[in-house]
C-alpha positions in Angstrom: 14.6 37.2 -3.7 17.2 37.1 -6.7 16.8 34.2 -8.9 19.1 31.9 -9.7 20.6 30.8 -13.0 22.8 27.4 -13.6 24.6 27.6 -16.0 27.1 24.6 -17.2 30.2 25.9 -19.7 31.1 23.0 -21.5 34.5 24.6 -22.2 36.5 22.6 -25.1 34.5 19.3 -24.5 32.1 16.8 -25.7 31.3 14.7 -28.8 28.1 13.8 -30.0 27.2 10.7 -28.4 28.2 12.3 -24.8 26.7 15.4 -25.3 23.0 13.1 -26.4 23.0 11.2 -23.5 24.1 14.1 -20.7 21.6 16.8 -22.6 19.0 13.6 -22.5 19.8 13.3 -18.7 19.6 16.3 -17.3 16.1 17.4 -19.6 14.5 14.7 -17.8 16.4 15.0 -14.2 14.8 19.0 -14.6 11.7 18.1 -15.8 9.6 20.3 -13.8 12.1 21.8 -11.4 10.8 25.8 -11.7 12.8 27.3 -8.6 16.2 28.3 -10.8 16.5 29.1 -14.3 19.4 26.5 -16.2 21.3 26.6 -19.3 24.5 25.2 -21.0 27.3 27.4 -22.8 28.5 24.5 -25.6 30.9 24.2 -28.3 30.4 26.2 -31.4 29.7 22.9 -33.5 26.8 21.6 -31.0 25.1 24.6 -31.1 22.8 22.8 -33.5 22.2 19.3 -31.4 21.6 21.4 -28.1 18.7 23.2 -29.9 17.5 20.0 -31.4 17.7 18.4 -27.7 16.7 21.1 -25.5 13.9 22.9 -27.5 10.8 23.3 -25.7 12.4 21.9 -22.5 13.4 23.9 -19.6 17.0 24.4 -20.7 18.5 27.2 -22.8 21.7 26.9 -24.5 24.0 29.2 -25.7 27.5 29.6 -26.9 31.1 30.6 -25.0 32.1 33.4 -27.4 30.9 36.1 -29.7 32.7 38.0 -32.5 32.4 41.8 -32.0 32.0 42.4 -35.8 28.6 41.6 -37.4 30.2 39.9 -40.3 33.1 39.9 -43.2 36.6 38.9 -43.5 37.1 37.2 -40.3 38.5 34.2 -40.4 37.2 31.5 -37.3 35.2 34.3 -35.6 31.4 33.7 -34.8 28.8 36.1 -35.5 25.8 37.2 -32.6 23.3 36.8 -35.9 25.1 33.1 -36.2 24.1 32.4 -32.8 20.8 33.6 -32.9 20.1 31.1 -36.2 20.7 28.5 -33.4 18.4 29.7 -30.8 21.1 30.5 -28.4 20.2 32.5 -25.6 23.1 33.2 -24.0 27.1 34.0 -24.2 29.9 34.0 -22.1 31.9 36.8 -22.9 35.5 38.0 -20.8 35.9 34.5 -19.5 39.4 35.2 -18.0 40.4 31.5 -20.3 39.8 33.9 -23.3 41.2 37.2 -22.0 44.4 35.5 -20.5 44.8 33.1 -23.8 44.3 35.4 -26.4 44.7 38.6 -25.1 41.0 40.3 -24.7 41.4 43.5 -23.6 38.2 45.0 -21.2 37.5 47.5 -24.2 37.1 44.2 -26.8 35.0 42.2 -24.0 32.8 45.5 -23.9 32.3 45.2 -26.9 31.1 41.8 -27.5 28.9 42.4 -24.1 26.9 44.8 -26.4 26.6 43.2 -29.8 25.4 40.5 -27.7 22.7 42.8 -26.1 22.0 44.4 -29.6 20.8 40.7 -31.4 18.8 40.2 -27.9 21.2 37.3 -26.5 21.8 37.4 -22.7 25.9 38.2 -21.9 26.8 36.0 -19.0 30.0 39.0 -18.3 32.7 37.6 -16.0 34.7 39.6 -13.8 37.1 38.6 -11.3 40.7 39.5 -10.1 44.1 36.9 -10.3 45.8 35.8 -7.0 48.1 38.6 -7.4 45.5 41.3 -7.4 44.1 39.6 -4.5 47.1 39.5 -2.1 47.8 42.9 -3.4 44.5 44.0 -2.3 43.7 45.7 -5.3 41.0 43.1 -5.9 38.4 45.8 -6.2 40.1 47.7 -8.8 40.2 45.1 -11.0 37.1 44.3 -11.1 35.9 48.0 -11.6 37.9 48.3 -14.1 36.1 45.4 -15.9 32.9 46.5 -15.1 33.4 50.7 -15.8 34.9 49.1 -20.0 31.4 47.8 -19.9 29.3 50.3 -18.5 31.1 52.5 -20.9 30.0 51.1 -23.4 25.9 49.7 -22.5 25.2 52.1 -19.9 22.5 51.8 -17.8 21.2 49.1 -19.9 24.0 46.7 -18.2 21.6 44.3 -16.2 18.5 44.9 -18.4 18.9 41.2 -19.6 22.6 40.5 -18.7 24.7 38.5 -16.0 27.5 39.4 -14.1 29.1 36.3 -13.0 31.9 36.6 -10.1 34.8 34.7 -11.6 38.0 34.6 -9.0 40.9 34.0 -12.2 42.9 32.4 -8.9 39.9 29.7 -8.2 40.3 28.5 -12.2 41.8 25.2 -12.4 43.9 25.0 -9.2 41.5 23.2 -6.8 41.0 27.0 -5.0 37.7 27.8 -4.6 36.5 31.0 -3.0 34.5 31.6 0.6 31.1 32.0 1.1 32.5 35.5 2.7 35.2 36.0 -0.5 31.9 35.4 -2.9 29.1 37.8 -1.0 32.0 40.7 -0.4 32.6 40.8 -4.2 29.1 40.3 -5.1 28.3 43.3 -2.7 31.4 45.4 -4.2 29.9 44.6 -8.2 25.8 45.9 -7.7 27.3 48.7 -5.7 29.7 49.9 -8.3 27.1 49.5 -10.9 24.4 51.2 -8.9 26.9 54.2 -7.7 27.5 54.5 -11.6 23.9 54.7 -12.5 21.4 55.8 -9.8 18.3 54.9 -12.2 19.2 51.2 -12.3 17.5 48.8 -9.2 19.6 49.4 -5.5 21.4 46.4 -4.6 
């Protein structure tokens, strides 16, 4: 049986005295609990306070966004190596907020998926189609598309320490949410792309 991982994405929220007292709840509310793995995806400027509050509890953290240079003249971009300094452990990376806002192409999300791998933080990689390429019913293109910029660029290594996370862009913000049925077809579609792709990797 696949285990499961929680993970909460604080998108562009928080402040310090909220972010004590929920990181504070939820250590002690998971005290103990063994049968999922959890994390939270914060706010560049908290990295620090989530590793002060959540070391050596049973919470990782990690951040929403990587740069895909290692470092130089790049203004507002954050570094894997910058993550790593605070213990993050994982990153979000082709979050269709990001690719839709500021333009990520599936090559540049690619790319971040494998400096992330590189400095040994775990990608959470989201794929997922918009309502259009739903109703269209090229659904599955669209996410083989995002999945073939990655494989393209990792290989086989794509789920040795990584995530894919089934992101509808259509459920985001407009109180959609997708099936039960909608969630297991596209789950089945992604490890059976991947594992048509590369035969040596795990069958689905």
């Amino acid at each position: 049986m696949r285990r499961k991982l929680v993970v909460g994405n604080w998108k562009m929220n928080g402040n310090l005295a909220q972010n004590e007292q929920l990181l504070r709840t939820l250590v002690n509310d998971l005290q103990g609990v063994d049968h999922a793995d959890f994390a939270v995806c914060v706010p560049y400027p908290y990295l620090f306070q989530a590793q002060q509050l959540l070391q050596g509890s049973n919470i990782a953290w990690g951040a929403q966004n990587v740069a895909t240079q290692e470092s130089g003249a790049h203004t507002g971009e954050v570094s894997a190596q910058m993550l790593k300094e605070f213990g993050a452990s994982y990153v979000i990376v082709g979050h269709s907020e990001r690719s839709n806002a500021y333009c990520e192409s599936d090559a540049n999300i690619a790319d971040k998926f494998a400096i992330a791998k590189q400095h040994g933080i775990t990608p959470i990689f989201c794929v997922g189609e918009t309502l259009q390429e739903r109703e269209s019913g090229v659904m599955e293109y669209a996410i083989a598309n995002q999945l073939d910029a990655v494989l393209s660029v990792s290989g086989g290594a794509l789920l040795d320490h990584a995530v894919i996370a089934y992101e509808p862009v259509w459920a985001i913000g407009t109180n959609k949410t997708a099936t039960p049925e909608q969630a297991r077809a596209a789950h089945s579609f992604i490890r059976e792309r991947v594992a048509a792709l590369h035969p040596a990797l795990p069958k689905p």
